[in-house]
ZAMARPA-876394 format. One record per residue (C-alpha): x, y, z. Coordinates in steps of 0.5 Angstrom, whole numbers, plus 500, padded with zeros to 3 digits. Each point is the difference from the previous one (the first is absolute). Example, Ala and Ser with C-alpha at 12.3 -4.5 7.8 and 13.67 -1.06 7.14 Angstrom:
525491516
502507498
! end
This chain:
398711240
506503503
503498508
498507502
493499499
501493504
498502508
504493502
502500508
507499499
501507497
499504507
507496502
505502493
502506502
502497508
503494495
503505495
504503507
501495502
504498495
504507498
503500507
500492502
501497494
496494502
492499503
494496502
494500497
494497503
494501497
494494500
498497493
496504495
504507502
504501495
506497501
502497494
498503495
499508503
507500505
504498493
497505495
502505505
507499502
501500492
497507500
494497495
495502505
496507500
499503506
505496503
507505499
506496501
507499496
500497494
503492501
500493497
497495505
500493500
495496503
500493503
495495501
499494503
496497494
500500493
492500500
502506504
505505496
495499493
495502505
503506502
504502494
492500496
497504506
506506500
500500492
492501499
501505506
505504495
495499494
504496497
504492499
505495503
507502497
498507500
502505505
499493505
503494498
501493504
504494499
498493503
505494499
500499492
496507498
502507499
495505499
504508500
502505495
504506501
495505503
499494506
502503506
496495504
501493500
496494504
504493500
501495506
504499505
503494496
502505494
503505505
504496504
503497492
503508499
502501507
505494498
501502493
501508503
499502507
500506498
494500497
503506495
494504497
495499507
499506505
494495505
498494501
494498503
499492503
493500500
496495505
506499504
496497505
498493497
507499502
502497493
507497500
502504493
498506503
503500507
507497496
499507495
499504507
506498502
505501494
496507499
503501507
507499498
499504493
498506504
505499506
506499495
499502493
494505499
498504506
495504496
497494498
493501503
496494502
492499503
498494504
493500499
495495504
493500500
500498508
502505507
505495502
506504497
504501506
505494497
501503493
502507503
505498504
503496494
501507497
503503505
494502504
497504493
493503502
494496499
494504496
494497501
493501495
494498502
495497497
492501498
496500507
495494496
498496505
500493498
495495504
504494503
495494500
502494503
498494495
503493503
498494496
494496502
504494503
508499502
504499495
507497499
506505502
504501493
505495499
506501495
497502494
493498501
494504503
494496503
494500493
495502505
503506501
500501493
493499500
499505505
504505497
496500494
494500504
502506504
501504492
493498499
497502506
505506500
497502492
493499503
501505506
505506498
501504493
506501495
505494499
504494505
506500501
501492503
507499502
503493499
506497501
503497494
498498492
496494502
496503504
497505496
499496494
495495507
497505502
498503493
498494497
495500508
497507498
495500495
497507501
499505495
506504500
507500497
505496503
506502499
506496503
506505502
507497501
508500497
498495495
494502497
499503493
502508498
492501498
497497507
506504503
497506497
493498502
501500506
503506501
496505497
492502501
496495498
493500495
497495505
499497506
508497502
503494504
507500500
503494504
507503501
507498505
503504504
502504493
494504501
501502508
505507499
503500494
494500495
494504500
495496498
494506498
493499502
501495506
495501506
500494503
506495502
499493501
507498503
501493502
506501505
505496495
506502498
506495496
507500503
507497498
502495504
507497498
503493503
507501499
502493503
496498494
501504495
491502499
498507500
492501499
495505502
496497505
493503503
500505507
494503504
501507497
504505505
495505503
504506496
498496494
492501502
500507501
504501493
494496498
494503503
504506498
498499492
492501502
500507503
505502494
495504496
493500505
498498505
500492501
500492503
506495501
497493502
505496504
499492498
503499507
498502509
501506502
504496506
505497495
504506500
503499506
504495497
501503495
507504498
500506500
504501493
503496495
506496501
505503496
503496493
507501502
498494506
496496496
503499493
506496497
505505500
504498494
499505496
501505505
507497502
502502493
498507500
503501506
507496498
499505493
500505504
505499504
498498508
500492499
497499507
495507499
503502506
501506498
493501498
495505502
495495501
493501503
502493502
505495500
500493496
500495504
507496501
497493498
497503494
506504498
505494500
495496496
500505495
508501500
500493499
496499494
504506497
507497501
496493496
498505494
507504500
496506502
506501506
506498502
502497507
500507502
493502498
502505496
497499492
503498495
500503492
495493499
497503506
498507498
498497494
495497502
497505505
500504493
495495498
494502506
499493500
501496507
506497499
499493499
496502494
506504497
505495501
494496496
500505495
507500499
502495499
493496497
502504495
508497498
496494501
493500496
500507497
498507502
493499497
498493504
504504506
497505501
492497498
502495506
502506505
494505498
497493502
502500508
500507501
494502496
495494504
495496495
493500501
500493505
494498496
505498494
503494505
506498503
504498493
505505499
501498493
494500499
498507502
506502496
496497493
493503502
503507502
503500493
494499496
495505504
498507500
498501507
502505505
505496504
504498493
499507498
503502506
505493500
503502492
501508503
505496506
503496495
502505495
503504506
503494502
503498493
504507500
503499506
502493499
503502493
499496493
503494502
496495496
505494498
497496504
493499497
501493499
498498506
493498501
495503503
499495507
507500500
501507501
495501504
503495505
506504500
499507501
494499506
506494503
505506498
495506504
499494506
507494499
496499508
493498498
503494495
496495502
499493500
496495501
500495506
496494498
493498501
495505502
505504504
501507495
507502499
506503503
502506498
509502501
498504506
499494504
492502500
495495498
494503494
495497498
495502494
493501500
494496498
499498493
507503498
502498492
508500504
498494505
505494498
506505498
506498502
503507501
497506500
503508500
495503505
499507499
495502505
497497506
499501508
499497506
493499502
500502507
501493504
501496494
505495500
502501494
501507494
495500495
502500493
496505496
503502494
506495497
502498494
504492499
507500498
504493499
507499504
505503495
496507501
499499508
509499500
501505496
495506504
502498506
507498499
503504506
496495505
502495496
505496505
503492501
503498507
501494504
494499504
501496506
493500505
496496505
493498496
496500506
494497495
505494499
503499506
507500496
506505499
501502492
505501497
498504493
503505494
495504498
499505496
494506501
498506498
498503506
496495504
498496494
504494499
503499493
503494500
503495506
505494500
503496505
505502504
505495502
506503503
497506504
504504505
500498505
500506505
492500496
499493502
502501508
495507499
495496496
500494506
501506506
493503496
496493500
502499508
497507501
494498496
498493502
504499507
506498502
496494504
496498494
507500494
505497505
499492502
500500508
501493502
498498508
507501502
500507496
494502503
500499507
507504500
497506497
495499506
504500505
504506498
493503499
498499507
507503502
500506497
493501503
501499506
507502500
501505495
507501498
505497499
495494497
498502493
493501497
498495495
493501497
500501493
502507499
505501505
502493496
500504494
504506502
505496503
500496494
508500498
502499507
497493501
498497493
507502496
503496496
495496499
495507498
506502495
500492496
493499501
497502491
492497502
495499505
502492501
507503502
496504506
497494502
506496501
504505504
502497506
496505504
502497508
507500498
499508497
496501507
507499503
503506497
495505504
502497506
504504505
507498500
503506501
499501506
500492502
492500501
499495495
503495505
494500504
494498496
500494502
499502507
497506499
494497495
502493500
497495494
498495505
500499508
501493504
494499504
500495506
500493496
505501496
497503492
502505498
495505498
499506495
497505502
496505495
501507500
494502495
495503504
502505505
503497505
504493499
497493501
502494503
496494497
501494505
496494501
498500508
503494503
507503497
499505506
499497506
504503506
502506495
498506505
501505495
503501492
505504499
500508498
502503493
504506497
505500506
494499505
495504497
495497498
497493503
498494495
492499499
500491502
494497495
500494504
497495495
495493500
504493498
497501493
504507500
494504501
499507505
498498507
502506503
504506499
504504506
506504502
501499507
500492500
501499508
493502500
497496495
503494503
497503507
493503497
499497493
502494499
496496504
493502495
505498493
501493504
493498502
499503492
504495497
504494505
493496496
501503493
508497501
500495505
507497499
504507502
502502505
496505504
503501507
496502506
505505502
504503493
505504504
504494502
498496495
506497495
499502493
499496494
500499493
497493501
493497501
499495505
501492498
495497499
497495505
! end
């Protein structure tokens, strides 16, 4: 079947598209899902497309997935009744499929990306056309922004489509310049939105985890949906966990087939051709615009999507599970009315859209940017301030991933690449892979380096476990689909790392070891005793599953793990054991030996270590007899800090009640009177507590300082106050029987304690601060008890005092209880006996 023959929506706009380019050189393409923008739009800029005339040009198409370039390629080439390498061609990372009649080529956004750094040029191209523009991904937002520079700067007449199967193009045509926006629109099939939330509540997702009641309520809606409509389902699941769940719940008479990035070619092909009988397909978000998935009339749709998420203080990126934004769901829905009329069932309320966003979150906000980094510092504009990005990188993200590059080379101080650099961007592997790769294979050999590597980029099955040794072994012997696909990487990965294989003689564990400690030096890990998991280089904790073969090991290189949301720790999900030569030898650039001199709050003691680390992981510790001493006064400062200058320094009576003296000043006077709580104390600390801070070496020293005689220093004598302590907050005060007392200035107001009969004839106790404040009198009982309390003594002796005698003149018979106290001598004596 020819494309003329083929009455695809999208061919009302090539003409407008092909104008659009001969006077702009750049366009817009909007047009839904299922019009013919993949396939159709680039047979007809190539000249390949009867009854759609146009100049004859070689067209490159860039896809987000490589899912989607096979798709694509097959799709255009049985158009032209013949086969891939053909007229159309296609190159995914490790696969080549062209010829020399190829004037059409489908690769991804990650292979475009690699001959724009080898050739910006792009010799031999006249379009580019950067397909699903509006999912946002990270490769395809960065390949936008160089096409721009090419166009701007080396090759005006380069022609360029940004095709979206959403109307939101208002931000790509600005980016080109103002380019004319060309809209297709679709087959008007209705689709019938029903509403079909679960039964009972479930728990919103959480990291990577998705409530099993609503898996079992999704499969339950494809069986009521094959019960009440015709034609195929399409049910829309998050991840491949949960389409091998829900596959296994289904149990309906159909063939279920299970679409996403990682399944066999044949299913693949299943999945995207017309089918002999009924058909499920479980499908990711793979299936919601780039692919076309033949005969589907119904949609079961989830309304989940995975996301990345990147700790950057923790170095642990992963994909987490989100509430699909809205744009998401129309796309969905969008697949039922490709062909005939049909229904899309929603797992949710209708009333969760309003909380729902409007349109993905772009990757560039999400995602690790370490490889992005590179590709802009490759490029030229280290800090890709010079990019023509939809959206900037985000500050933090950016200085994160500068930072892991200048720690592989990639870089230098001013974040420009280095040879070691653009070699590894050459890979297309992320960074820390390539460093792996290249230098695993000085030290294990090309062959182990580059299986171990495919390894971490081409994820294993997490049904083989979380021993990466042992994956390693099973996957060597197996024939399945993922080793197929495991030995293509590999063979890939062998010619870019060379033929280096000296180094063979390592064993396999320890090899292993080394290369993921290589790929991630700050995941090495170790274990902290007991039950309490390892630590890993970053200073995180980890902790392995349940029933893991690697529980007891001592070091681990942790390959893969994340952070479950609100956990404590990071999950171990895939690691290998490696001993402590290898963990040095990985991690050797965090390897360092210092003098540590601290406060241990748990043992309420300075410390004074040599310690060697990796990271966070300490290797070996000895004593430190002869520490800095600079380190020793800033360790005793912190533990003052921590645990209080009231609690480490000793405070006799004499001690403690100049302090409160001199606190009841500041109070009440302020300046020139100091603070003397703990944490003006402690900023002050070298006004008051030197010399004796700088000889001190350990808690017992602090303990000793001589702190009434250290307060000294603090009190004002410049400025001639400090002479009038004594009068202003005196210790002690005469009371008329001659004791002197001492008065306690440890509440808010000071207090005289004095026996009642040492007052007699006193009118009045003096005031304190300069007459500002007047003493509280606890008159106490002969036995030194509170009979009374007052302020104003002349009216106890007159109102008050009558009822304390009659209460206790019979309790005290033998002193003296005055009929008239006023007038009355003072005395410490009791009377004599008779």
């Amino acid at each position: 079947m020819r494309p003329a023959g083929l009455e695809l929506p999208v061919r009302t706009a090539v003409a407008p598209l092909q104008r659009a380019l001969a006077e702009h050189g750049a366009a817009v393409l909007a047009a839904p899902p299922g019009t013919g923008k993949t396939t159709l739009v680039p047979l007809a800029l190539a000249g390949l497309a009867d009854g759609l005339p146009g100049p004859a040009r070689r067209v490159l198409v860039a896809e987000p997935r490589r899912l989607a370039v096979r798709a694509a390629a097959r799709r255009m080439a049985w158009l032209l009744g013949g086969g891939v390498g053909e007229q159309v061609g296609l190159t995914v990372r490790g696969e080549r499929r062209t010829g020399p009649r190829t004037v059409v080529e489908v690769v991804t956004t990650g292979v475009l990306l690699q001959r724009l750094q080898r050739d910006p040029e792009l010799p031999g191209v006249d379009a580019v056309v950067l397909d699903e523009c509006h999912e946002r991904h990270l490769d395809a937002d960065t390949a936008l922004a160089f096409l721009l520079d090419v166009r701007a700067a080396l090759r005006p007449e380069l022609q360029l489509v940004c095709a979206s199967a959403t109307s939101d193009t208002a931000a790509w045509a600005a980016l080109l310049g103002g380019a004319p926006v060309v809209e297709a629109h679709g087959a008007s099939h209705p689709v019938e939105v029903v509403h079909a939330p679960p039964p009972r509540a479930v728990r919103p997702p959480h990291g990577t985890r998705t409530d099993p009641l609503l898996l079992e309520h999704v499969a339950a809606t494809v069986r009521r949906a094959l019960a009440e409509r015709e034609g195929d389902v399409l049910c829309f699941l998050p991840g491949v966990g949960e389409i091998a769940r829900v596959a296994g719940m289904l149990g309906v008479d159909a063939e279920v087939l299970q679409l996403h990035g990682q399944a066999p070619q044949a299913v693949q092909d299943a999945a995207l051709a017309p089918g002999g009988r009924r058909r499920v397909v479980l499908a990711t978000s793979v299936a919601e615009s780039s692919l076309t998935v033949p005969g589907a009339r119904t949609v079961v749709d989830s309304g989940l999507a995975r996301e990345p998420r990147t700790d950057h203080a923790r170095g642990l990126a992963g994909l987490v599970t989100v509430r699909a934004s809205l744009a998401a769901a129309r796309q969905r829905a969008g697949r039922a009315g490709r062909e005939a009329p049909g229904t899309v069932y929603r797992c949710w309320a209708e009333a969760e859209d309003a909380r729902t966003q409007p349109f993905p979150t772009p990757e560039i906000a999400l995602a690790d940017l370490t490889g992005f980094a590179l590709q802009a510092a490759c490029w030229g504009d280290p800090d890709a301030r010079g990019l023509a990005l939809p959206d900037p990188p985000p500050a933090g993200a950016m200085a994160a991933a500068r930072d892991t590059l200048r720690a592989l080379g990639a870089v230098d101080a001013d974040g420009r690449a280095t040879d070691r650099g653009r070699r590894i961007a050459r890979t297309g592997l992320h960074p820390r892979l390539a460093r792996a790769l290249i230098d695993g294979t000085d030290l294990v050999g090309a062959r182990r380096a580059a299986e171990l590597v495919a390894l971490l980029s081409e994820e294993p099955p997490r049904a083989l476990g979380d021993d990466l040794l042992a994956v390693w072994r099973t996957v060597r012997g197996a024939d399945d689909p993922y080793a197929r696909r495991w030995r293509d990487e590999t063979r890939r990965l062998r010619r870019d790392a060379g033929d280096a294989d000296r180094a063979d003689t390592v064993p396999d564990g320890t090899a292993a070891g080394l290369v993921v400690a290589l790929a991630h030096p700050e995941r090495i890990a170790r274990a902290r005793g007991g039950d309490r998991g390892h630590l890993m280089a970053s200073g995180t904790a980890a902790a392995l599953g349940p029933g893991s073969h690697l529980a007891g090991t001592e070091w681990l290189a942790i390959a893969v793990a994340d952070r479950p949301a609100g956990s404590p720790s990071a999950r171990i999900l895939r690691a290998v054991a490696l001993d402590e030569a290898t963990a040095r030898r990985a991690g050797a650039a965090l390897v360092t030996e210092r003098e540590e001199v601290h406060w241990s709050t748990r043992e309420g003691e300075l410390t004074a270590r040599r310690v060697a680390r990796l990271g966070a992981v300490e290797l070996t510790v000895a004593p430190l007899k002869d520490p800095d001493p600079a380190l020793v006064r800033a360790a005793l400062l912190d533990g003052l800090a921590r645990e209080g200058v009231s609690a480490l320094l000793g405070w006799p009576a004499g001690a403690a009640a100049l302090r409160q003296r001199l606190a009841f000043l500041h109070r009440v006077l302020g300046g020139p009177w100091p603070d003397v709580a703990d944490e003006a104390l402690l900023a002050r600390a070298g006004d008051w507590l030197e010399p004796e801070l700088s000889r001190a070496r350990r808690r017992a020293d602090l303990a000793r300082i001589d702190t009434a005689a250290a307060l000294q220093r603090l009190l004002p004598w410049a400025t001639g106050e400090a002479g009038r302590l004594d009068e202003l907050a005196p210790e002690r005060i005469a009371v008329p029987s001659g004791s002197k007392v001492r008065v306690d200035y440890t509440g808010d107001r000071p207090v005289l304690a004095v026996k009642l009969q040492e007052l007699f004839g006193w009118q009045a106790a003096p005031a304190l601060a300069g007459g500002r404040v007047p003493l509280t009198v606890h008159l106490l009982s002969p036995a030194g008890r509170p009979a009374a309390v007052t302020g104003d003594l002349a009216s106890f002796w007159r109102d008050g005092y009558r009822a304390v005698r009659a209460e206790l003149r019979g309790r005290y018979p033998r002193h003296p209880w005055p009929e008239d106290p006023a007038t009355a001598e003072p005395t410490r004596r009791v009377n004599p006996r008779r």
